[in-house]
N, C-alpha and C positions, 0 to 999 in steps of 0.2 A: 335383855338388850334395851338400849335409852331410847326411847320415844324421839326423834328428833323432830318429827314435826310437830309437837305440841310441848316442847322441851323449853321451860320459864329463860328464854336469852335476854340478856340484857343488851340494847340496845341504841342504836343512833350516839348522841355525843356521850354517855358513860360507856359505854361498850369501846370507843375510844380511848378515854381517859384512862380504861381501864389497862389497856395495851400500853398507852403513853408510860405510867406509872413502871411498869416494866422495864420497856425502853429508857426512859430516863436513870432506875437501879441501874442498869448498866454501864450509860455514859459516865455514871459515877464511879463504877467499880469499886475494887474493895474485896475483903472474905464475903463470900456466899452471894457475890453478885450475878451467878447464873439466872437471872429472873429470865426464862424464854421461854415466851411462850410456842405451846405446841398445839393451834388448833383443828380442830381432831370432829369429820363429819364423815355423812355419805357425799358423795359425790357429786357435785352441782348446784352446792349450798351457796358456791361466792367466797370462797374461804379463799383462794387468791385475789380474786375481784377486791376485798376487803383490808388489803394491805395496801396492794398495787394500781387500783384503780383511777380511770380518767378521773371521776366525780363520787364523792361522798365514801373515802377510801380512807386508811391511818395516813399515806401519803399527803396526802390532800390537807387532812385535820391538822396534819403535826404541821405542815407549812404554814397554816392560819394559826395556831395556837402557840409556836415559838420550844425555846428551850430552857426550861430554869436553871440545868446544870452548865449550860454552852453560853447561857447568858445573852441569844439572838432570838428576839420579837417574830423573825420570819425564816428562818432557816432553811435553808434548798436540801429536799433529801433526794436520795437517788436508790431506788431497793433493785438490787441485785437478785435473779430468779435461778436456784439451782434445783431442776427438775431430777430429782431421783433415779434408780430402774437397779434392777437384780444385776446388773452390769460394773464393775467398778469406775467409780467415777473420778477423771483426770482432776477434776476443779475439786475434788478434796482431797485424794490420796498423792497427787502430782502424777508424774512419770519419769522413768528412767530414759537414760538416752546415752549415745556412747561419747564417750569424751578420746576423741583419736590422737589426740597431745600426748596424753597420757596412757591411752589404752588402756581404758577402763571405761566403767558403767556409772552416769553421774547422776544423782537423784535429783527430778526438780520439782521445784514448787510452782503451783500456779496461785501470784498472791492477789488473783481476786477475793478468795477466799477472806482476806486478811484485810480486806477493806485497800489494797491496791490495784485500781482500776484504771487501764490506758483509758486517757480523755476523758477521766470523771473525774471532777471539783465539788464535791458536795461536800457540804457542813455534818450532813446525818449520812453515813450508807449504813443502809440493810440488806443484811444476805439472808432470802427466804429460802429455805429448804423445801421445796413442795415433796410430794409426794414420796414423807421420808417414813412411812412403812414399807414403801416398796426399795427399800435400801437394803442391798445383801449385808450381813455378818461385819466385815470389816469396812464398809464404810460405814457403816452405824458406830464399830467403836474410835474412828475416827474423831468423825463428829462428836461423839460422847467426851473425847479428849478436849475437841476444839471449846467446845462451849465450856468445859470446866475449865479447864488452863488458859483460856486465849491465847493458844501458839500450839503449830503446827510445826513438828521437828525445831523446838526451838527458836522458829520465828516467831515473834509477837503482832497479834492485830494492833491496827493503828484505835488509837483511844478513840477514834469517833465511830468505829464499824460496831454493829451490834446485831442482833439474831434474832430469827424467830421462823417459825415451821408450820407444817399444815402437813396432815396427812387423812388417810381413809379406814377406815376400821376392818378389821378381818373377814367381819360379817358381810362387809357389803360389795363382794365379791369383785374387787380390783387390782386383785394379788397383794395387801397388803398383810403385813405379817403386825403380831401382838410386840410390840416395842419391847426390849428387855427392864427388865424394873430398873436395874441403875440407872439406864438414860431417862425413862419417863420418870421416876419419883427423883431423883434424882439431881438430874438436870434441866428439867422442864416444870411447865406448867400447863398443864391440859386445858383446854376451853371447849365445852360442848359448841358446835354449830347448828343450828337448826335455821326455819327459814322464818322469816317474819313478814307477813302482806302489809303491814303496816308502814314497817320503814321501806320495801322494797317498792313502793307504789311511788313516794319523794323522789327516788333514785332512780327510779326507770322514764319519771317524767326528766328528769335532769340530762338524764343520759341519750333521750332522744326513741326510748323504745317506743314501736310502733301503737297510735292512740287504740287500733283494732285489739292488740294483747292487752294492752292496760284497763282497757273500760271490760273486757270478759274478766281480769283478775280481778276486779275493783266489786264485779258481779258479783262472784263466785272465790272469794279468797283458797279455796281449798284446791284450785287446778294448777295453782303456783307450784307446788311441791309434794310428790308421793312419791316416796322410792321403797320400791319392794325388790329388795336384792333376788328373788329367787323368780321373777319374773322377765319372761324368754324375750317379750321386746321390749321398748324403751319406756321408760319413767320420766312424766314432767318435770324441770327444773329449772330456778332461775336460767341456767347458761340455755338449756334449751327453748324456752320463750326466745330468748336472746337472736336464736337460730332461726328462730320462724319469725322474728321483727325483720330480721337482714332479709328475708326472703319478702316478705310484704310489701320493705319499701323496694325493691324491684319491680317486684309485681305492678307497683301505683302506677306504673306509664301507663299499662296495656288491660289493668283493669284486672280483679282476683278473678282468673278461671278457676272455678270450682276443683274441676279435673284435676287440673296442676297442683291443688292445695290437697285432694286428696292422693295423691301418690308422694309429696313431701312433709307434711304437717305431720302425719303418725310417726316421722321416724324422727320429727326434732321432738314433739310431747307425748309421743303413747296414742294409741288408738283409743282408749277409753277420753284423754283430757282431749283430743279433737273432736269428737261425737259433740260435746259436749258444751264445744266454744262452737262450732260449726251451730248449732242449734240457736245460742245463745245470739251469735252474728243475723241467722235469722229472722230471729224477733227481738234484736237490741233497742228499737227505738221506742219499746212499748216495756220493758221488761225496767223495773224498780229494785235499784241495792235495796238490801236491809237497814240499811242508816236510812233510805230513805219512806222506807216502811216505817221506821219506830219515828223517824219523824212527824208524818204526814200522812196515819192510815188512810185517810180518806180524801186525799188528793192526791197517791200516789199513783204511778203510772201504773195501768191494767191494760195486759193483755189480754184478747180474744181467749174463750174456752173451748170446749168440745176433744173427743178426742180423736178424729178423723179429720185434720181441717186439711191434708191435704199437700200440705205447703210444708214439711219437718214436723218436730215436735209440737205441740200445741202450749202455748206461752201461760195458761196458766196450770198446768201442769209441772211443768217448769219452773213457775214460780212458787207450787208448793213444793218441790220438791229442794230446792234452794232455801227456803225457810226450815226445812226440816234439816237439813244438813247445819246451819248455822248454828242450830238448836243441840243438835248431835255432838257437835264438837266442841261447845260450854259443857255440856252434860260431860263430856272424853276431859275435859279440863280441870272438874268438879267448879264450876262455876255456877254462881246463882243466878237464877232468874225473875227480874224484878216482877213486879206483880203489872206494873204499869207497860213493861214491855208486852207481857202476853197479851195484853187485853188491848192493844196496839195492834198484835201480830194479829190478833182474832177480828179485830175492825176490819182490817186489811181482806181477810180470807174471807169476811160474809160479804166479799163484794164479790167473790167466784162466782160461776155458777154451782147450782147446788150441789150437783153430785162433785164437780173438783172438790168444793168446798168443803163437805164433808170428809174426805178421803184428805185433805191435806188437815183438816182438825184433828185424825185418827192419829197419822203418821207424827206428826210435832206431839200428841199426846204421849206417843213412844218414844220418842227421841229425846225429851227433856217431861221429869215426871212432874215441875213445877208449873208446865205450861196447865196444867187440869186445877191449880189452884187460885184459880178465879173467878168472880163472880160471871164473865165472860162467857166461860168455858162452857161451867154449867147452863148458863141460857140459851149456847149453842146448841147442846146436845138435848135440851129439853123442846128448843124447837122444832130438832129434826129428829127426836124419836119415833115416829113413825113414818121414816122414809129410807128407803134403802140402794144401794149400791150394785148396778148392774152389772153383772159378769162380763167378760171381756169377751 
């Protein structure tokens, strides 16, 4: 099964460009002009957000970046959302209906499909097909028709409508089904989804997500997205950050009761990513990214030690265990680790106290095996060779 949370996505304006290129074979038509793509994740990656969105969306980019085949600098597009389901769907197979002139049964077409949309003027339409593994049998081979032929019974799309899809994998328990090979090799073009803290940090300032979500992801990049399909409650995800931003700025009039965050917070990110932003909220004014560690070992923010303070987690625990994670997932990545980082990360951690200090040397020694290959490392542990780690 593909890794999606550590899956190489290309990203921000290629990740674009790269759709656009698509999009554009199309407007041009032609033999073998079916370029659509089908992009294909678990569930709450932004794979519609990423077509259709307010801010930093293909929508968005294709309107700033014009059309070389259309010949228009700024183009209005308008994308069209046809949500799937094991149901047959009217907005692709049509419907019958009786014709009492004639008494009979008349087939009709619904030509949204077809880039004909009441009160849309748009230069570019897109019709997204979401959730098109959960499509039964014969609207799959519909679709499979439409995108190869452009025409449905005959009717032709108008030369400016063009396509593209999104679905969910079989594995990741949403009722989707394995795409048939004709439609997937065939007529599409698959694009793995994964998620990325990088671009999604630009995006969620732009977008207005709450600064309490962004500065815990900005922490901790790994609570943005874990999805474990075979697990019984919910998994962090973009949309569900999303869910507990809407809830925050309500919250802002009357002030975050704890209470109220713990009876709805677990069910938008998972019990494990709320422990863990809850902690982080805690002790945020004291608690230092790792950019801002390999920055500035020794001006960077430290938190109080101990492991009884009383008040949550104890922040430098916390902060060793966030360095060791960072660590873990270069290592999950096969990423190198510079020498000058370690011995950065190691400034940083002999300003613990000693027993966090040692326990967070041990951990990061396991987590990345490059972290023990420096001069650092060893004078750490030759320091505290004869001191030891008390049981809990």
């Amino acid at each position: 099964m593909t890794d999606y949370e550590h899956i190489g996505m290309v990203t921000g304006d290629k990740f674009f460009k790269g759709l656009d290129y698509c999009i554009e074979a199309q407007l041009v038509g032609g033999v073998g002009a079916s370029t659509i793509v089908l992009m294909e994740g678990p569930p709450g990656t932004g794979k519609t957000q990423k077509v259709n969105g307010p801010v930093f969306s293909y929508k968005t980019w294709k309107e700033a970046n014009g059309s070389r085949h259309l010949g228009i600098d700024n183009p209005s597009v308008y994308v069209h959302v046809i949500c799937l389901s094991q149901n047959d769907s009217v907005d692709i197979g049509g419907a019958w209906a009786p014709d009492f002139e004639r008494d009979e049964l008349k087939h009709l077409i619904v030509k949204d499909i077809l880039g004909v949309i009441k009160n849309v003027d748009a230069d570019i339409i897109i019709i997204f097909f979401d959730d098109l593994g959960n499509a039964n049998a014969g609207t799959l081979a519909a679709v499979q028709g439409l995108l190869e032929d452009g025409a449905i019974r005959g009717q032709m799309k108008e030369s400016n409508c063009v396509y593209m899809a999104a679905t969910n994998r079989p594995e990741d328990g949403c009722n989707a089904i394995k795409l048939p090979r004709s439609l997937r090799d065939g007529r599409l073009i698959t694009v793995p989804m994964g998620v990325d803290k990088k671009e999604w940090l630009p995006w969620a300032k732009e977008a207005g997500i709450h600064v309490k979500v962004r500065s815990a992801i900005e922490w901790r990049g790994a609570l943005l997205y874990s999805f474990d399909p075979k697990s019984k409650g919910t998994n962090p995800t973009p949309r569900g950050w999303q869910k507990l931003s809407n809830i925050l700025y309500q919250m802002d009039h009357d002030g975050h009761d704890v209470d109220i965050l713990e009876m709805l917070a677990p069910g938008c990110v998972g019990e494990g990513a709320w422990a863990v932003t809850k902690g982080f909220w805690d002790h945020e004014e004291n608690l230092a990214s790792h950019e801002e560690i390999l920055a500035d070992p020794e001006g960077a923010k430290l938190p109080g030690g101990g492991r009884d303070s009383g008040d949550g987690p104890s922040g430098q625990w916390a902060m060793a265990s966030n360095i060791s994670y960072e660590l873990s997932l270069m290592k999950s990545k096969n990423q190198h680790l510079p020498v000058s980082d370690a011995e950065a990360l190691i400034t940083y951690i002999n300003r613990f106290d000693d027993e966090i200090a040692m326990f967070a040397i041990r951990t990061c020694g396991d987590s990345h095996g490059e972290f023990k290959e420096c001069s650092a490392y060893s004078a750490f542990i030759e320091k505290t060779k004869d001191y030891t780690i008390r049981e809990s």
